[in-house]
DODO-273950 format. One record per residue (C-alpha): x, y, z; residue in one letter; residue number from 1. Coordinates in Angstrom, 2 decimals, always signed. Layout:
BEGIN
+---------+---------+---------+------+-----+
|       X |       Y |       Z | rest |  nr |
+---------+---------+---------+------+-----+
|       X |       Y |       Z |    A | NUM |
...
+---------+---------+---------+------+-----+
# end
This chain:
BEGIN
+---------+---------+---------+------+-----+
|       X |       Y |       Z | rest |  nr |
+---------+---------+---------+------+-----+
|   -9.24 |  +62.86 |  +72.26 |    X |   1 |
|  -10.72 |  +60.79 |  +74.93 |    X |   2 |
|  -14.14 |  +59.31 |  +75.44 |    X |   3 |
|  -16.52 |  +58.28 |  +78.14 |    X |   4 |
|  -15.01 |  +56.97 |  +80.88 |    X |   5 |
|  -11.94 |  +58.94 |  +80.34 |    X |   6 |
|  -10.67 |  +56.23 |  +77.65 |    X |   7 |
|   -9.15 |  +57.54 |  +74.03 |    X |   8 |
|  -10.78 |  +56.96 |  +71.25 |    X |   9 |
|   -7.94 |  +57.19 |  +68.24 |    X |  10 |
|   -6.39 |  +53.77 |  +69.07 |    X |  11 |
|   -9.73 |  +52.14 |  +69.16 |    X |  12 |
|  -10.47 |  +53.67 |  +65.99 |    X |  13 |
|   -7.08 |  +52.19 |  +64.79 |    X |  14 |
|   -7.91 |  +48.91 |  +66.40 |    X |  15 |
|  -11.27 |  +48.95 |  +64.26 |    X |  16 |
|   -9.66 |  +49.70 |  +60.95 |    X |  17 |
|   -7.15 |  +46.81 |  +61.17 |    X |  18 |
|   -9.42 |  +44.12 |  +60.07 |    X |  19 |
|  -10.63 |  +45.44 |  +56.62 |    X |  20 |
|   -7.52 |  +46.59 |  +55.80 |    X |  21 |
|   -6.16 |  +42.96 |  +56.14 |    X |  22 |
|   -8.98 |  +41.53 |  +54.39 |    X |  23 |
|   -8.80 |  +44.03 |  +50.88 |    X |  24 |
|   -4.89 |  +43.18 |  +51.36 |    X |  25 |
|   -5.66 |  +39.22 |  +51.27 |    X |  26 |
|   -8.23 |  +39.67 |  +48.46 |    X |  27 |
|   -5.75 |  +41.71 |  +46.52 |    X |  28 |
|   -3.02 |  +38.93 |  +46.67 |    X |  29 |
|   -5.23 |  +35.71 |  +45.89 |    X |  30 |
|   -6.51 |  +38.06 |  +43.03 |    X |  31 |
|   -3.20 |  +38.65 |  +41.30 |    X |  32 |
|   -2.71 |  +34.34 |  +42.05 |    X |  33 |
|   -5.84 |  +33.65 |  +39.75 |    X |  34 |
|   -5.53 |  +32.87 |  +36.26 |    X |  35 |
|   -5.64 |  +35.16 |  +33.42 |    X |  36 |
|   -8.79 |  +33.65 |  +32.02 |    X |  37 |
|  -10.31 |  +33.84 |  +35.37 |    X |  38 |
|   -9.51 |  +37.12 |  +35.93 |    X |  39 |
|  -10.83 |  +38.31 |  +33.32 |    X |  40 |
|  -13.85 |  +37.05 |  +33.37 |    X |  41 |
|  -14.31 |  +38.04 |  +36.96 |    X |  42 |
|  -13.79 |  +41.61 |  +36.47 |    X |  43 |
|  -17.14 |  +43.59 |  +36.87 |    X |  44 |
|  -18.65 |  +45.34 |  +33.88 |    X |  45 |
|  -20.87 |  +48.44 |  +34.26 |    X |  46 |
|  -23.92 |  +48.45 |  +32.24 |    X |  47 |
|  -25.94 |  +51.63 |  +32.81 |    X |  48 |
|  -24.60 |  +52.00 |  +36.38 |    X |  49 |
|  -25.28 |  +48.52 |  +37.32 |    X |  50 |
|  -22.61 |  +46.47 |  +38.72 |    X |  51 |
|  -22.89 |  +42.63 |  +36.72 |    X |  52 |
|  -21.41 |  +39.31 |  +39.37 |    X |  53 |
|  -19.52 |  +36.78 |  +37.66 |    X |  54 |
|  -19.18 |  +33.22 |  +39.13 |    X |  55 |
|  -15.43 |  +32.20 |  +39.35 |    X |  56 |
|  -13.60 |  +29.01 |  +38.52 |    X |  57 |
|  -10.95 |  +27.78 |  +40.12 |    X |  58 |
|   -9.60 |  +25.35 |  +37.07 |    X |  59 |
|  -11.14 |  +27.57 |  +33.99 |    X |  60 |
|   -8.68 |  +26.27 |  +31.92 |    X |  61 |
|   -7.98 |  +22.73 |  +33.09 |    X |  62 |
|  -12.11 |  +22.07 |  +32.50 |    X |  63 |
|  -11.92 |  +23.72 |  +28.79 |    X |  64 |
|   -9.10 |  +21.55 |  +27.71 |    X |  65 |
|  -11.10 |  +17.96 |  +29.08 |    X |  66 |
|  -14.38 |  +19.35 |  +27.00 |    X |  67 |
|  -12.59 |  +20.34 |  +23.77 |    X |  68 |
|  -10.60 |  +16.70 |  +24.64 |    X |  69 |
|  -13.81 |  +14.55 |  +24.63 |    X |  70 |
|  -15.18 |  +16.77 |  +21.61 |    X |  71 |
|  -12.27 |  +16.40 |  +19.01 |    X |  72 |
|  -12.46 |  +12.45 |  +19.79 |    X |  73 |
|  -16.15 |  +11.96 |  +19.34 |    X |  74 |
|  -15.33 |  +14.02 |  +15.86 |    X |  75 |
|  -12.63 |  +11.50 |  +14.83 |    X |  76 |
|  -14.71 |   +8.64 |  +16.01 |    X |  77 |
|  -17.70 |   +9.37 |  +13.83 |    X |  78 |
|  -14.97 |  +10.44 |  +10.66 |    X |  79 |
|  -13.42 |   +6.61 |  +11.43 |    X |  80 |
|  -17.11 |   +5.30 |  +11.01 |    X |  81 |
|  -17.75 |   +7.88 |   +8.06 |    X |  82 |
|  -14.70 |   +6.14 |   +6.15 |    X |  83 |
|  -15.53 |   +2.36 |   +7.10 |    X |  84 |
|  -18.90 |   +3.04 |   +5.77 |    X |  85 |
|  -17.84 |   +4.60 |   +2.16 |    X |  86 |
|  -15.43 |   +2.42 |   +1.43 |    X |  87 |
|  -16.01 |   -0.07 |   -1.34 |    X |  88 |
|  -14.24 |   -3.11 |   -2.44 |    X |  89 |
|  -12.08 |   -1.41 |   -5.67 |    X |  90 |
|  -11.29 |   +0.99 |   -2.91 |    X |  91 |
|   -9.43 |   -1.19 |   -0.76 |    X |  92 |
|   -7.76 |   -2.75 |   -3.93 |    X |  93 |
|   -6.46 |   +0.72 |   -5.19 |    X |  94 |
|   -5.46 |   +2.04 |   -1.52 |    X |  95 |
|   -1.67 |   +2.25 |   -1.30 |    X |  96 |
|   -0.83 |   -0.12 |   +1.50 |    X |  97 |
|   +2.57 |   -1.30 |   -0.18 |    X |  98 |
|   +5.71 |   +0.51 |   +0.85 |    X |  99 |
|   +4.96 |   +3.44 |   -1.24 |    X | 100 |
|   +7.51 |   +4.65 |   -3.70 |    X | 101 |
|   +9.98 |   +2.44 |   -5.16 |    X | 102 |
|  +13.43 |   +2.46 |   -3.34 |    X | 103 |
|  +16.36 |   +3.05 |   -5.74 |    X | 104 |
|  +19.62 |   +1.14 |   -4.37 |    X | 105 |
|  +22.78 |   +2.49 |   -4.50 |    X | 106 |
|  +25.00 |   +1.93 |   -7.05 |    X | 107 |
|  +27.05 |   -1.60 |   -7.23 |    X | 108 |
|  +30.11 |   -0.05 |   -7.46 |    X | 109 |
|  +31.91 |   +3.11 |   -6.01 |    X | 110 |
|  +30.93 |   +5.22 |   -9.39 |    X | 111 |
|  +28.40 |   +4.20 |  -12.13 |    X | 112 |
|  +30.00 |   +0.93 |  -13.73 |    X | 113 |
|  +28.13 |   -1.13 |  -15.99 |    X | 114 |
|  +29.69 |   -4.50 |  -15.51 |    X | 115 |
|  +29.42 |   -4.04 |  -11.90 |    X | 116 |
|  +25.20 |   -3.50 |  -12.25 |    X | 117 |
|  +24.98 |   -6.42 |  -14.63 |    X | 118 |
|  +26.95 |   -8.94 |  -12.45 |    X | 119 |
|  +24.64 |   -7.78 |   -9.56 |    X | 120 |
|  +21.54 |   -8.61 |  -11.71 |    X | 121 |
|  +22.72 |  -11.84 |  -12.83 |    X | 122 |
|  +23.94 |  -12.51 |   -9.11 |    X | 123 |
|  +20.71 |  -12.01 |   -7.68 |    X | 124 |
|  +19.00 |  -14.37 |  -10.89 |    X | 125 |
|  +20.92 |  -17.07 |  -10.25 |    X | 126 |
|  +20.89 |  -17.06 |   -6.71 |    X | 127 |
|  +17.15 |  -19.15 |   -5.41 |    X | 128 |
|  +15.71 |  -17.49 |   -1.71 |    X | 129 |
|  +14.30 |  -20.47 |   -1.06 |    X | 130 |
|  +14.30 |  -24.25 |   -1.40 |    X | 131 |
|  +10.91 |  -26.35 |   -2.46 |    X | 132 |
|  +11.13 |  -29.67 |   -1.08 |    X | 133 |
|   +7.59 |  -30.11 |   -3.44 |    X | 134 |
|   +7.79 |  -28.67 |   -6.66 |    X | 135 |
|   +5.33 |  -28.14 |  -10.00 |    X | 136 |
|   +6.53 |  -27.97 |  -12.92 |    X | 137 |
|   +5.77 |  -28.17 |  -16.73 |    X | 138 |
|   +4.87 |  -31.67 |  -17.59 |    X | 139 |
|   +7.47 |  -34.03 |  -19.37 |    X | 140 |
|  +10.44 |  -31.69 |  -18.04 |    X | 141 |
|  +12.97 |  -31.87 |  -15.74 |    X | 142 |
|  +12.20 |  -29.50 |  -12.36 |    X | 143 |
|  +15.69 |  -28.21 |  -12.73 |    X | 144 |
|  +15.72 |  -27.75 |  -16.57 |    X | 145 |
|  +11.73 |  -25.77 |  -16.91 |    X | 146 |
|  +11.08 |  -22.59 |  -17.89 |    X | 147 |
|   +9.14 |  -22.03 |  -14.54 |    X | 148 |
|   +8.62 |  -23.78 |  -11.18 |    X | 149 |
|   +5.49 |  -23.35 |   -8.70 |    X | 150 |
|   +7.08 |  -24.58 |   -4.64 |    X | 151 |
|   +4.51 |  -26.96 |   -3.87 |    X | 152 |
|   +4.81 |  -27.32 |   -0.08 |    X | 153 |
|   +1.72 |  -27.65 |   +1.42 |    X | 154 |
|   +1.41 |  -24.21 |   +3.50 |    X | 155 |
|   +2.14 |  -22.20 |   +0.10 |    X | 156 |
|   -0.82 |  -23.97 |   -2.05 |    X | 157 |
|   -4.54 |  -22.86 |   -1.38 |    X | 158 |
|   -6.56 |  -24.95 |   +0.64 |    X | 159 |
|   -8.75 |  -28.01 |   -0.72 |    X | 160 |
|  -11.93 |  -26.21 |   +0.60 |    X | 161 |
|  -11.12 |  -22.76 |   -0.93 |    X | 162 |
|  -11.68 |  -21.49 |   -4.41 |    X | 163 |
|   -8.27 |  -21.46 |   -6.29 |    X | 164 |
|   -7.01 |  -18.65 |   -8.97 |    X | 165 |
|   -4.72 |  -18.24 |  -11.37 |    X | 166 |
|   -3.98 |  -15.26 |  -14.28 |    X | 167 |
|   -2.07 |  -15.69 |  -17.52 |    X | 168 |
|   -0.98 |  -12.53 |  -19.26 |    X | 169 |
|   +0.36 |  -13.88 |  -22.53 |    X | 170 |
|   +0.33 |  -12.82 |  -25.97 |    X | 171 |
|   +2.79 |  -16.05 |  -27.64 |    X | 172 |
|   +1.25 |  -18.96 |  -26.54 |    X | 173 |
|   +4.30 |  -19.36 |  -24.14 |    X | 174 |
|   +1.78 |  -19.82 |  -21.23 |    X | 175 |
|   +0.05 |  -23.54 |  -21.84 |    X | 176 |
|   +2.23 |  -25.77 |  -19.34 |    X | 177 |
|   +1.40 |  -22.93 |  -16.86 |    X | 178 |
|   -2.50 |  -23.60 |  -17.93 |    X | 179 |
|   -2.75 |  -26.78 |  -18.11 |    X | 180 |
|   -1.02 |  -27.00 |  -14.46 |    X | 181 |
|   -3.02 |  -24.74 |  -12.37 |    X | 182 |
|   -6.75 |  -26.32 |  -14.50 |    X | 183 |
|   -5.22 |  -29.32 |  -12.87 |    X | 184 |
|   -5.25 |  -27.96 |   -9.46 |    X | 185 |
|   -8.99 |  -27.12 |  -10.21 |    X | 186 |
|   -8.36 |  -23.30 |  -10.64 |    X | 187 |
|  -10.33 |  -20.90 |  -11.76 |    X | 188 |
|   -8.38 |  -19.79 |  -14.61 |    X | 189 |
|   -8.28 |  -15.73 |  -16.03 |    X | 190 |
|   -6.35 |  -15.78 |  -19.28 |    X | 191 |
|   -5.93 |  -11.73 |  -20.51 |    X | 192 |
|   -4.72 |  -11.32 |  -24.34 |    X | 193 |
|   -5.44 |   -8.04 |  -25.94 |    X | 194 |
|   -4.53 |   -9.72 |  -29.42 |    X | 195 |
|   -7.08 |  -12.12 |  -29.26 |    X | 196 |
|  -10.75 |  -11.84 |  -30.49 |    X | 197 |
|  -11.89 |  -15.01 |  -29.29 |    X | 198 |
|  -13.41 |  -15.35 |  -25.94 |    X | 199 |
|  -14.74 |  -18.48 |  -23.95 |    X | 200 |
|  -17.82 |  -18.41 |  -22.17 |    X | 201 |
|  -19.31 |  -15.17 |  -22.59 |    X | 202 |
|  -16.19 |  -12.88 |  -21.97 |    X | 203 |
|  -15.99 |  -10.97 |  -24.85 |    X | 204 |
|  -14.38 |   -7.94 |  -25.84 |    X | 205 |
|  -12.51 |   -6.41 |  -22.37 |    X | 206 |
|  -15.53 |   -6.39 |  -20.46 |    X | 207 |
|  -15.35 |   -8.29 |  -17.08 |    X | 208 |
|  -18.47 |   -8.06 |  -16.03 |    X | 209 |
|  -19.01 |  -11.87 |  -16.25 |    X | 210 |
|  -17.07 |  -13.80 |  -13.70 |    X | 211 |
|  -17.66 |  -16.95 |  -16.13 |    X | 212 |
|  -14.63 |  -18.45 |  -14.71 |    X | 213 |
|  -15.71 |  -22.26 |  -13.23 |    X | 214 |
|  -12.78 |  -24.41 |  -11.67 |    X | 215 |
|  -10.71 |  -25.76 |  -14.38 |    X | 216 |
|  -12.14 |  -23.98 |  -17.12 |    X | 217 |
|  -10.20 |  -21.34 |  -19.22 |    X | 218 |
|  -11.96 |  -17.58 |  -19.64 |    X | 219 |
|  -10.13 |  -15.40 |  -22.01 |    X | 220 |
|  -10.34 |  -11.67 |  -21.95 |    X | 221 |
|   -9.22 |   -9.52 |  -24.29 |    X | 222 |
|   -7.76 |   -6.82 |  -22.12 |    X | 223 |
|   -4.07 |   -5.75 |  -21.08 |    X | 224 |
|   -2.01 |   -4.96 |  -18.12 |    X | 225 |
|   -1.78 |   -1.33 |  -16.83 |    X | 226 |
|   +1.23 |   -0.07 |  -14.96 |    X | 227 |
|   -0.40 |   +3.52 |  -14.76 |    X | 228 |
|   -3.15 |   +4.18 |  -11.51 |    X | 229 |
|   -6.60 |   +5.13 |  -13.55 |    X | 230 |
|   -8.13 |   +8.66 |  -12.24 |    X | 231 |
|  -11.51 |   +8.40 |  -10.50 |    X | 232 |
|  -14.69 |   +9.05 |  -12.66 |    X | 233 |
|  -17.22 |   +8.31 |  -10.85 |    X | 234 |
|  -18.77 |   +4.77 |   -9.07 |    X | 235 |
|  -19.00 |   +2.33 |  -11.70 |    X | 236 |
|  -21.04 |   -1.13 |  -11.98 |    X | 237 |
|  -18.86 |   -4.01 |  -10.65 |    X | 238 |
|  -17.34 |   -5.99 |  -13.87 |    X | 239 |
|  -17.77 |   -2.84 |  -15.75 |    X | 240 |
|  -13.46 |   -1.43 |  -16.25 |    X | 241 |
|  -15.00 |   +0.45 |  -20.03 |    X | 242 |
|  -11.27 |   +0.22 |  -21.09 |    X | 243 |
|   -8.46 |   -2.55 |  -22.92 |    X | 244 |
|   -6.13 |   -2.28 |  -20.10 |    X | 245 |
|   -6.33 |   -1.86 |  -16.36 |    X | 246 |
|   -3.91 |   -2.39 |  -13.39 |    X | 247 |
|   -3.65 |   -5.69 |  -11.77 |    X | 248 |
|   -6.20 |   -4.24 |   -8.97 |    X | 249 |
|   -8.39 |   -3.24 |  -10.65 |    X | 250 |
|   -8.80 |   -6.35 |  -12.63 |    X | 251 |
|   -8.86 |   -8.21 |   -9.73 |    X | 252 |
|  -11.64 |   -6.03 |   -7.96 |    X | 253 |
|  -14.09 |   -6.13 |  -11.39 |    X | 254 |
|  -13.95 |  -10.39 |  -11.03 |    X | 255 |
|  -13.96 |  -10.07 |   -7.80 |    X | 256 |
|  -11.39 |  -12.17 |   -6.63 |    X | 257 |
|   -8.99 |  -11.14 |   -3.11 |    X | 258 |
|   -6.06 |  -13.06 |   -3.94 |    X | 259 |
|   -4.57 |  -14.50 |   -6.94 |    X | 260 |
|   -2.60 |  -17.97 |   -6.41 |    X | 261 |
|   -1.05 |  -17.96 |   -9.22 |    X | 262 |
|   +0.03 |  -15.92 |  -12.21 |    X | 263 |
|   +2.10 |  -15.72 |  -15.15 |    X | 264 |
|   +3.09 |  -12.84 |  -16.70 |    X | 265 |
|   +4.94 |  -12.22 |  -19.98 |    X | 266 |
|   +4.84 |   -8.32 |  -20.68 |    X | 267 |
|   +7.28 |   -7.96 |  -23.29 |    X | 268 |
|   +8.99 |   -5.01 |  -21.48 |    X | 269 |
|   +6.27 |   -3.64 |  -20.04 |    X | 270 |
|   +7.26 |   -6.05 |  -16.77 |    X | 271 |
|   +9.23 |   -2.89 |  -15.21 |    X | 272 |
|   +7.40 |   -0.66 |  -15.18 |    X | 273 |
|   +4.06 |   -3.07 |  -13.67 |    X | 274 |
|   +6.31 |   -4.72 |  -11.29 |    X | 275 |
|   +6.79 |   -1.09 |   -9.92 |    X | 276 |
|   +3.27 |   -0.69 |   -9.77 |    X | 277 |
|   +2.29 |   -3.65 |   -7.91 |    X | 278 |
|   +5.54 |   -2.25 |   -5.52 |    X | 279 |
|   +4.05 |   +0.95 |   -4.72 |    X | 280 |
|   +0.27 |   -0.01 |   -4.97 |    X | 281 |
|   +0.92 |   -3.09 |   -1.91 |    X | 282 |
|   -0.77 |   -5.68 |   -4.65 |    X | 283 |
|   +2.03 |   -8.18 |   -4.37 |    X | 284 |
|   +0.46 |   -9.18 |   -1.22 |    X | 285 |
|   -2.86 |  -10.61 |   -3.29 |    X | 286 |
|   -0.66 |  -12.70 |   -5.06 |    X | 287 |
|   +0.98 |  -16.04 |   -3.91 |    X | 288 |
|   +2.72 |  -17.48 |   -6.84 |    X | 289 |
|   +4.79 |  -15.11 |   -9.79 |    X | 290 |
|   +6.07 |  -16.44 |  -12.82 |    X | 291 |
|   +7.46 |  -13.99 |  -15.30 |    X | 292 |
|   +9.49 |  -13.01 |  -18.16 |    X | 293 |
|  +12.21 |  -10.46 |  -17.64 |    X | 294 |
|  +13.39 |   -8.52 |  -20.88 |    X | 295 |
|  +16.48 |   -7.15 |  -20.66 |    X | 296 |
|  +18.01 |   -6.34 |  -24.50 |    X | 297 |
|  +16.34 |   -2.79 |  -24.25 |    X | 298 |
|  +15.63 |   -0.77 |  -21.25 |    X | 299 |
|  +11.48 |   -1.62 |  -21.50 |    X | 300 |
|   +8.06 |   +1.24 |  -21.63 |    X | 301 |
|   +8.97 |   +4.56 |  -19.85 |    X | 302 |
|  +12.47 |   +3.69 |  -19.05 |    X | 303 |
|  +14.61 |   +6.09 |  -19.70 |    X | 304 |
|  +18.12 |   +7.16 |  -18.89 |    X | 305 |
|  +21.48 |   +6.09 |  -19.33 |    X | 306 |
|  +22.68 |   +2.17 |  -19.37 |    X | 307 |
|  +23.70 |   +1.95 |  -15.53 |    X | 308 |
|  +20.79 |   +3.73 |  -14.41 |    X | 309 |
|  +18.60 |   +1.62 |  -16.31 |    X | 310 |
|  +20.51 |   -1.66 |  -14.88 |    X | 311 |
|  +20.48 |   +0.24 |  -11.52 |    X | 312 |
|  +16.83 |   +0.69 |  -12.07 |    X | 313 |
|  +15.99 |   -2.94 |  -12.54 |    X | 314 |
|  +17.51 |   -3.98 |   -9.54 |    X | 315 |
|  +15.77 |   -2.02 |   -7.50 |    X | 316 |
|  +12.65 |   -3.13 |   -9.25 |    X | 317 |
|  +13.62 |   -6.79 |   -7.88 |    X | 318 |
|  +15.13 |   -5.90 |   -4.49 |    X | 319 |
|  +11.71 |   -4.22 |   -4.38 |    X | 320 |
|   +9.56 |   -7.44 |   -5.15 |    X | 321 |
|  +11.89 |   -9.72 |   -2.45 |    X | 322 |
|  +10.81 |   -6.57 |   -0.14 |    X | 323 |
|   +6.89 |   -7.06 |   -1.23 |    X | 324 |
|   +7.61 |  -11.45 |   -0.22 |    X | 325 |
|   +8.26 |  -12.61 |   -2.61 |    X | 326 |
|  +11.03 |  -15.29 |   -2.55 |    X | 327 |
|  +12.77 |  -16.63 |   -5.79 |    X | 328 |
|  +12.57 |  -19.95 |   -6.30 |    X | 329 |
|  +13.72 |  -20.77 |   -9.75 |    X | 330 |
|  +15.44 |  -18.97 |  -13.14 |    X | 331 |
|  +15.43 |  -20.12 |  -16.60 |    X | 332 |
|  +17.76 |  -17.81 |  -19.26 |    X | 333 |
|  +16.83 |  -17.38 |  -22.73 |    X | 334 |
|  +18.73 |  -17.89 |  -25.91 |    X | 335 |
|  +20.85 |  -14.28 |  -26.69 |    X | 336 |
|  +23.46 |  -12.61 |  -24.63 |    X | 337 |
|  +22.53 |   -9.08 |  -25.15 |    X | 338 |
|  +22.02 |   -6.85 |  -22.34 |    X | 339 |
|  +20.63 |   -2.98 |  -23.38 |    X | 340 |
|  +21.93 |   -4.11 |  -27.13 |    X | 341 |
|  +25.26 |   -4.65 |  -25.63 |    X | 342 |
|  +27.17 |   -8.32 |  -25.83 |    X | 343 |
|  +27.44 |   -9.91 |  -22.43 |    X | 344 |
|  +28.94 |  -13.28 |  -22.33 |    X | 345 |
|  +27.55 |  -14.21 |  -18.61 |    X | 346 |
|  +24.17 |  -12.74 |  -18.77 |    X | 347 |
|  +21.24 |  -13.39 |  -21.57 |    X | 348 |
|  +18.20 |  -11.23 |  -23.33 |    X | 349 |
|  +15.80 |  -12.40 |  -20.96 |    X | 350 |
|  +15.20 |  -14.96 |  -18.06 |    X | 351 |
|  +11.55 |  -16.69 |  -16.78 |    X | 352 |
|  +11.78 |  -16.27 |  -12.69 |    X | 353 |
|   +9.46 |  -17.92 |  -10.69 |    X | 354 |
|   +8.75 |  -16.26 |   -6.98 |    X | 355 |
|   +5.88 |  -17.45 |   -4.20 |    X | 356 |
|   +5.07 |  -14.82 |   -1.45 |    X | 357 |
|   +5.71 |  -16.44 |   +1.96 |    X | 358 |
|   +4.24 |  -12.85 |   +3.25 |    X | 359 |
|   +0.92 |  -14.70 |   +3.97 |    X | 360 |
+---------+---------+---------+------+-----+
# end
């Protein structure tokens, strides 16, 4: 076929088809290049004949990841202010900030033996963590011959300036050297005896809700210690615990009180199971000085099993208080040598330890 001028016209034609054949080619690779999401959302949709333009871009993806980024932070932002707003003081007394559950130790020996879990008790009672150059101790006694011993250096007492407290849980009497020490420091002094009826300055009954504790001066309440965490029933009044026994935090968040300096503690077997609580609950680190009576003739409240996991028990109860800070100091042993109603001629009924907390 030729054209004007005698030229032909098919390879022009050709030549003229070249171009958008190239260019539908190109489009058709950088197409299949995009991504899914952008292709998608590209392709045309026919609504009643009409063709509908979509804007492409390039990053889709990359952009919807940096939005949904900044969106889930600004939620966990205004949850963090959302929980720093509701949370009251007997909340951050009951929160769990302690190790969380106790940690059982393996046995002492290769297979359950019971002389081999009480030597390791009595090892670890006889055996002081830490040496007081400055000690208290109950007047008109020896240091090394008391029933208890408070490490007097001057980084482990409270301050001059700052308000001093001290707890007695005591139901014998056994606790008035420990008074009569810590009213000499000036302490504010808690004493908690659910056998006793009489209260000092307008504590009666268990009710807490007057902190009518004054440096030196003894309050008595007639409440107990709690090993078991109460359930939530509702936001009570401050002071206002509406029951004879409570756990340490709790006590310590109706009056008030942050830390306790010191406190004594004779539980008659209840110490076990308590000590467990204040493992798991983090309160150990409130308190700076520990005196206490362990019991060890019977296995104590809610103990149960046989004799070597009971003595494998209480050993993990006090590897779990050196764990929580606290550092033995001093042991006194009692009179019998019964251990779980069994004669032991190196160990005795019961022993008074005294620990401080060098965890603060």
């Amino acid at each position: 076929m030729w054209g004007l001028g005698g030229s032909p016209l098919r390879p022009r034609i050709l030549l003229l088809s070249i171009p958008p054949f190239l260019l539908a080619l190109q489009l058709l690779i950088i197409g299949s290049r995009l991504p899914r999401a952008a292709r998608a959302r590209s392709r045309p949709q026919d609504q009643d004949g009409a063709v509908a333009f979509s804007v492409l871009s390039i990053e889709p993806e990359r952009s919807e990841r940096r939005r949904g980024t900044a969106v889930r932070e600004e939620v966990r932002e205004d949850l963090r202010d959302a929980g720093r707003v509701y949370v009251d003081e007997n909340e951050m007394h009951e929160r769990q900030i302690g190790p969380g559950e106790l940690e059982v130790q393996l046995w002492a020996a290769a297979t359950p033996s019971f002389t081999a879990e009480v030597n390791r008790i009595v090892t670890y009672i006889n055996t002081p963590q830490l040496n007081c150059s400055k000690v208290l101790s109950p007047e008109r006694t020896l240091a090394s011959s008391s029933r208890w011993m408070l490490c007097a250096e001057e980084w482990l007492l409270p301050a001059a300036d700052r308000l001093c407290v001290a707890y007695s849980f005591s139901m014998d009497g056994g606790d008035k050297d420990f008074l009569e020490t810590v009213s000499r420091l000036g302490c504010e002094i808690h004493c908690f005896d659910p056998s006793n009826s009489n209260a000092s300055g307008g504590c009666h009954g268990n009710s807490l809700a007057s902190n009518c504790g004054d440096r030196g001066r003894v309050s008595k309440h007639k409440m107990w210690l709690e090993w078991r965490a109460q359930k939530r029933r509702g936001r009570k009044a401050r002071g206002d615990l509406g029951r004879a026994s409570r756990t340490l935090a709790n006590i310590m968040a109706a009056l008030g009180h942050h830390t306790v300096h010191f406190l004594y503690a004779d539980l008659l077997s209840a110490e076990w199971r308590v000590f467990q609580n204040w493992i798991e609950a983090g309160t150990l680190q409130h308190v700076r000085h520990l005196v206490a009576t362990i019991h060890l003739h019977w296995a104590g409240f809610e103990v149960g099993g046989s004799d070597e996991e009971v003595l494998r028990y209480w050993y993990s109860v006090l590897w779990g208080l050196q764990a929580s800070g606290l550092k033995l100091v001093h042991s006194s042993a009692g009179e019998s040598h019964a251990v779980l109603k069994q004669a032991v001629a190196n160990a005795y009924s019961s022993y008074t330890l005294s620990w401080v907390n060098t965890h603060h």
